[in-house]
N, C-alpha and C positions, 0 to 999 in steps of 0.2 A: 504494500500500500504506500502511496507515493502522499510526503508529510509537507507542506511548506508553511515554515512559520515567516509571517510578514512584517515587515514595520517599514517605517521613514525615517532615517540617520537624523535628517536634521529636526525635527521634529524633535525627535527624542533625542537630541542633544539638548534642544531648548529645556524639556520636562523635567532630566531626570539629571542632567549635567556630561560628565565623562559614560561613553559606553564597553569600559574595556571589559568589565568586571561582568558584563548583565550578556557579553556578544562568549562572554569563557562559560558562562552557564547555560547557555545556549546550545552551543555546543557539546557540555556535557549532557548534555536533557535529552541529544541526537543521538548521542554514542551509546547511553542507555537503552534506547527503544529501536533494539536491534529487529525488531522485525517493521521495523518502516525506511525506507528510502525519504528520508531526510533531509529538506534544503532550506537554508536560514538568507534570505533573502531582502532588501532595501531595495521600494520601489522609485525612490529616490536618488539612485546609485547603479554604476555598472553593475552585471552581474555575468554570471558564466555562460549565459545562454544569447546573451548579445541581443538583450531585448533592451530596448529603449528608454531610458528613465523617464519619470513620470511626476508632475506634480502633485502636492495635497489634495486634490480630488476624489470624489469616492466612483465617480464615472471614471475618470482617468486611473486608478487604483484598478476599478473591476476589470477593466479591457487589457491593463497590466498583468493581471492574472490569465485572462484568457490566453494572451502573447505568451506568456512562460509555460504554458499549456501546449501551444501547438509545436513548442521545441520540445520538453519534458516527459508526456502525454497528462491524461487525465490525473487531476488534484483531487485526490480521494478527503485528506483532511486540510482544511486551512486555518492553522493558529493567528490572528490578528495579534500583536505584540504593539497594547497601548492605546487609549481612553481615545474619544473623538476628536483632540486637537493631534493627534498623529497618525492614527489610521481616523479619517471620520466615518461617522454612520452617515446611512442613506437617509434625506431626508424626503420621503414618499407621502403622495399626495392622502389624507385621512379620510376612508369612505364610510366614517361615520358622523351623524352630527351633532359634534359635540366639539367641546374647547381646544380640543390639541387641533391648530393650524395642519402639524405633520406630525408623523410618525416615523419615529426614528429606528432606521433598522438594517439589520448586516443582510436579509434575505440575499439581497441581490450576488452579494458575494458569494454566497453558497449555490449558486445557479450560474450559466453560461449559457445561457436565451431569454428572451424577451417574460415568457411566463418563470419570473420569481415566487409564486408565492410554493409552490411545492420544489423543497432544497434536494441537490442533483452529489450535493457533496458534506462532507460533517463541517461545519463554520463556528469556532468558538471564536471571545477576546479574551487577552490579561489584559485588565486597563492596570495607568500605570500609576495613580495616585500622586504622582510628582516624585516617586521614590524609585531608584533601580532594586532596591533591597526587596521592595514591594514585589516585583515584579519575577524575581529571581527566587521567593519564595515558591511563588505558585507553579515551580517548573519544579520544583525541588519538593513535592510533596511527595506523598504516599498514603493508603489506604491502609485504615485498622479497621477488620470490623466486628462490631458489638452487637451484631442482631435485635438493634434497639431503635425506636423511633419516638419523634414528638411531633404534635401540631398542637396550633393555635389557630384560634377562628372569632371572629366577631358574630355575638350572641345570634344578630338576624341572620345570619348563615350557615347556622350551626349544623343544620341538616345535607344542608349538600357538601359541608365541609368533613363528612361524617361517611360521605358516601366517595368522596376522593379517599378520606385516610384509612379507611377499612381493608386495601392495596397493600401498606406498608407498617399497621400497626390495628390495636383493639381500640372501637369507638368510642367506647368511654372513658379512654385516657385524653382524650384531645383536649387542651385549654380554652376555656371558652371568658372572653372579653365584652361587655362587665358578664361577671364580677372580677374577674383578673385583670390588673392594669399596672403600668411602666414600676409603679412604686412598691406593689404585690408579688410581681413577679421574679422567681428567682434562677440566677443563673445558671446552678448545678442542673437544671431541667433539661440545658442544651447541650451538658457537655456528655462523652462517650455515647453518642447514638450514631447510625447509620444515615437516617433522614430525620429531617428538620423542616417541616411543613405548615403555612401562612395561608389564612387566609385573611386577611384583614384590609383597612384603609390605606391609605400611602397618600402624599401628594407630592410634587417636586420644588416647593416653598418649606419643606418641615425635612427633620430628620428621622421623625417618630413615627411607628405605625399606628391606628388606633382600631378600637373594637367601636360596634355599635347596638344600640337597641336604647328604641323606645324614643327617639331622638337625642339620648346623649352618644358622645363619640369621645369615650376618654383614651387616654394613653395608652396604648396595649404594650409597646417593645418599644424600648432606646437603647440607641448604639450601647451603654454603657450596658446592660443587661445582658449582650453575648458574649462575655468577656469569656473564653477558655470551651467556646461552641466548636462539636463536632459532627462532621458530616457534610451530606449534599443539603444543599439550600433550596426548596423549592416554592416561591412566593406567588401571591395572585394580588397583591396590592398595587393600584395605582402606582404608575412611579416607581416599583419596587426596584427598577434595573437604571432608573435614569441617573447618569453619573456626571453630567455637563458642569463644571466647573463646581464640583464637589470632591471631598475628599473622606478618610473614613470615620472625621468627625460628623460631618454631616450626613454621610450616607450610608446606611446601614448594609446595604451590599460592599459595600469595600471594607466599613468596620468586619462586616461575616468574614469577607476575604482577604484581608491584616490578621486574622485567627489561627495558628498554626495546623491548627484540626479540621477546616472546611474545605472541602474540596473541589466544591464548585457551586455556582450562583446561577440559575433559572428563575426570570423575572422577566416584565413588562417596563418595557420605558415610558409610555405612556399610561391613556386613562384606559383601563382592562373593564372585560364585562363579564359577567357570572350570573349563574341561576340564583334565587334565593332558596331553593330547593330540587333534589332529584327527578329526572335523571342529569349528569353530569353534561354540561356544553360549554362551549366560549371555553375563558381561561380554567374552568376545574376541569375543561373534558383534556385538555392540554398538557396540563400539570399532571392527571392521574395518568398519561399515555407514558410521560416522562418517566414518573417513579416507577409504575410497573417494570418497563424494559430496564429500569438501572439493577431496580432488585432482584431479575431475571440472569445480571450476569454479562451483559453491555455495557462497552464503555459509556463513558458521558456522552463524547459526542454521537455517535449510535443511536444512543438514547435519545437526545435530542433531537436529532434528524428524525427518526424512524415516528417520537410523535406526533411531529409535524405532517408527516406522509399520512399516518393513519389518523390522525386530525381532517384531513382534509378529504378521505377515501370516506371518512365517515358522515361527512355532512355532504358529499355529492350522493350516497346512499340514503341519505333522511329525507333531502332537498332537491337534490338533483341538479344544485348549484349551491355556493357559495356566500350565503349573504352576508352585508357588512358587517356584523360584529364579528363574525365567522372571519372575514380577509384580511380585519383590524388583529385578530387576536393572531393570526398566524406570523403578519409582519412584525407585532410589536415585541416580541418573545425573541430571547435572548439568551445565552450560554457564557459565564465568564467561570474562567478557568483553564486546565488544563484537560482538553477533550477525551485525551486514551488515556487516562483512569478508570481502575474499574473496581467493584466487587467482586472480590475472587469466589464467584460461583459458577459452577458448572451449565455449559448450556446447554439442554438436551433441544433438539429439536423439535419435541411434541410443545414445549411451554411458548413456541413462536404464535406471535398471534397469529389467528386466520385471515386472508386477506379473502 
């Protein structure tokens, strides 16, 4: 399987300062995942294929990839190395109507034709928080696993949030927000589990997640509350993925991912939509396609990919098309981390889903 991890030199010269230290772990992160062919690549910079450098553009970026393609062959995983001031996200037009202008999103990268919204290839980021240390973390991780799970959910959503986490844990463990809030909540909950499951508020003016019922919407999660959290992070908040000039004081997908135990971050960069009750659609039907195949024994990005495909096989089967919150939630979903980790579980071939 043919790997290319991407970034922009100067870009991430600006972010992060010197890149001797972040381009030597890089390279170590290659030499380890001996079963992928491997290329560490600046779209910005000559490279070995004598493909053309290319500006900060995320158009110019994608058609860069295609070009190292048609030298290389087919890019089965593409690592993005770095927040949207060095690789940016796409910003695509929003076919819902509601407040976000755009919808910020890597689809396009994960694809190589005009229909992005079902991914042709696995597409993660590291964003880079302004830190190379940050960055060189998340290539340097590893899976421990504890057979253990948590979620949290906002009280009016208790039931479909119930019928996502039934997938990867018992439903009457899930935390439910009120009566659990930023100040009640304690952190040992997060640490030693496998998955780590949201369903709550978000917005991209706050840091804090919150719950809701009855029209209060208190505090549910602050950064300060994952402090020594482990696992995959799988969220369906507002905003849960959006990192535009945030850092992991403010943003709790980068707080998740400064954590030395979380392994990767599934989130919406925008405003996400969800049932208030079963059966699962929009972002819970998304999220429980995610955890299934991770708990199954696929990698992250696998995982991700794979629920986006059956995400969208699913609602041409209900619908027979696509509708807008359905082609919002596919664009706005996001993967940060490092994609070929996995859970060392066996994968037999009856537990694939049926397509």
């Amino acid at each position: 399987m043919r790997l290319l991890i991407l970034s922009g030199v100067k870009s991430l010269q600006t972010q992060i300062g010197n890149t001797i230290k972040l381009e030597k772990a890089v390279r170590s992160f290659m030499k380890i995942r001996k079963d992928y062919q491997a290329k560490f690549i600046y779209y910005d910079q000559p490279n070995e294929f004598g493909v053309t450098p290319v500006k900060k553009k995320a158009q110019s970026i994608r058609s860069f990839i295609r070009n190292i393609e048609k030298k290389w062959g087919f890019i089965d995983i593409l690592l993005l190395l770095g927040g949207d001031t060095i690789v940016p996200f796409f910003r695509l037009k929003n076919p819902c109507d509601d407040s976000d202008t755009r919808v910020f999103s890597d689809n396009p990268y994960a694809s190589s034709d005009d229909d992005f919204l079902i991914p042709e290839r696995v597409c993660a980021r590291i964003p880079d928080n302004k830190d190379a240390t940050f960055i060189i973390n998340q290539l340097e991780k590893s899976v421990t696993m504890t057979h253990k799970s948590f979620g949290m959910t906002a009280r009016v959503w208790r039931a479909a949030s119930r019928n996502v986490y039934r997938s990867i844990g018992n439903i009457n463990d899930i935390k439910v927000s009120p009566p659990v809030t930023g100040d009640t909540f304690k952190s040992v909950w997060l640490q030693r589990k496998d998955f780590l499951y949201f369903n709550l508020h978000g917005s991209k003016l706050s840091s804090h997640w919150y719950g809701q019922d009855k029209g209060m919407y208190p505090v549910a999660l602050r950064p300060d509350n994952v402090d020594k959290a482990q696992g995959v992070v799988a969220s369906e908040a507002c905003y849960g993925a959006y990192i535009m000039e945030k850092s992991h004081k403010n943003a709790l997908s980068l707080k998740f991912l400064s954590e030395k135990g979380i392994y990767g971050f599934c989130g919406s960069t925008t405003i996400a939509y969800g049932p208030a009750a079963p059966p699962s659609s929009e972002a819970d039907l998304l999220v429980k396609y995610f955890l299934e195949y991770t708990k199954q024994g696929l990698t992250l990005g696998e995982s991700f990919k794979s629920a986006k495909i059956d995400f969208v096989r699913k609602a041409l089967r209900r619908n027979g098309f696509l509708d807008d919150d359905d082609q919002k939630t596919v664009l706005q979903f996001v993967l940060y981390g490092d994609p070929t980790l996995r859970f060392q579980t066996k994968i037999k071939k009856s537990v694939k889903r049926k397509k």
